[in-house]
C-alpha positions in Angstrom: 79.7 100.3 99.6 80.1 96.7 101.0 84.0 95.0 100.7 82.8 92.6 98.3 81.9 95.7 95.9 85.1 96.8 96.4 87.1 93.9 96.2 85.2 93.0 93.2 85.9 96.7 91.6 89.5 96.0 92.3 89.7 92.9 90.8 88.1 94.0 87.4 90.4 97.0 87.3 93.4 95.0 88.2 92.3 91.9 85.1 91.4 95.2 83.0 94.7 97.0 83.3 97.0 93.9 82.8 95.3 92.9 79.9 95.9 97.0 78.7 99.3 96.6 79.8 99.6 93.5 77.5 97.9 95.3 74.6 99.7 98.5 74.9 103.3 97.1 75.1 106.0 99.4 77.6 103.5 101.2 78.9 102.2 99.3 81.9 102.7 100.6 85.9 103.0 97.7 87.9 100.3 96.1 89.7 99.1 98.7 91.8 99.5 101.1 88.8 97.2 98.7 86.1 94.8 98.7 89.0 94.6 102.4 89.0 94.6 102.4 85.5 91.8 99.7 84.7 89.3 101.9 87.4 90.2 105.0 85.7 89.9 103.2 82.6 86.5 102.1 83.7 85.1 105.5 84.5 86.2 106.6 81.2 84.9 103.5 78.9 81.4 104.3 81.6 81.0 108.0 80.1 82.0 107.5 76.5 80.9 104.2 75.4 77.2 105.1 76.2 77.8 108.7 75.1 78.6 107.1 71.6 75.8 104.3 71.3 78.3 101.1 72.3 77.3 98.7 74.7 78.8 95.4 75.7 76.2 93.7 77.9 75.8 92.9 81.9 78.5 90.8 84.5 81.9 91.2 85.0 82.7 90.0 81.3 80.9 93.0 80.2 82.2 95.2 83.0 86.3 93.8 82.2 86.1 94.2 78.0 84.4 97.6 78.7 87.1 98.5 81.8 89.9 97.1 79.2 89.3 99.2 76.5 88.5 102.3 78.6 92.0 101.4 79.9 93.7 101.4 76.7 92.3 104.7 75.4 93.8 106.2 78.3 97.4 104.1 77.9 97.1 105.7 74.4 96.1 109.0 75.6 99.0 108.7 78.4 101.8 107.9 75.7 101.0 110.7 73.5 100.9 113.1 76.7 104.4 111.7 77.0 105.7 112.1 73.7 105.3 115.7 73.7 
């Protein structure tokens, strides 16, 4: 993988779990955290979105709403692992 792949990966996942830390109020992990949490977020919104028919198009706009929601299922999924 070439550093601008990676640097770009990084940046999506760090836009993707800010903006699910904004969404999800009290439940964000810093920067370093959001970033791990947008590319996990990813991954997940990458197996179940097309798993369930939903599609949001090519480019990074795409790639960040996808990311972004992928990221808030998890933050949800996270609190009520908490709560328990």
């Amino acid at each position: 993988m070439a550093i601008e792949a990676l640097l770009i990966i990084l940046l999506i996942g760090a836009i993707a779990g800010w903006l699910a830390g904004q969404i999800v109020k009290g439940y964000g992990f810093g920067l370093l955290g959001n970033i791990v949490v947008g590319i996990v977020g990813a991954l997940v919104a990458g197996f179940l979105f097309p798993a369930i028919g939903l599609g949001f198009g090519g480019g990074i706009l795409g790639s960040i709403i996808a990311a972004t929601l992928g990221a808030v299922i998890l933050l949800f999924l996270i609190r009520l692992v908490k709560r328990v």
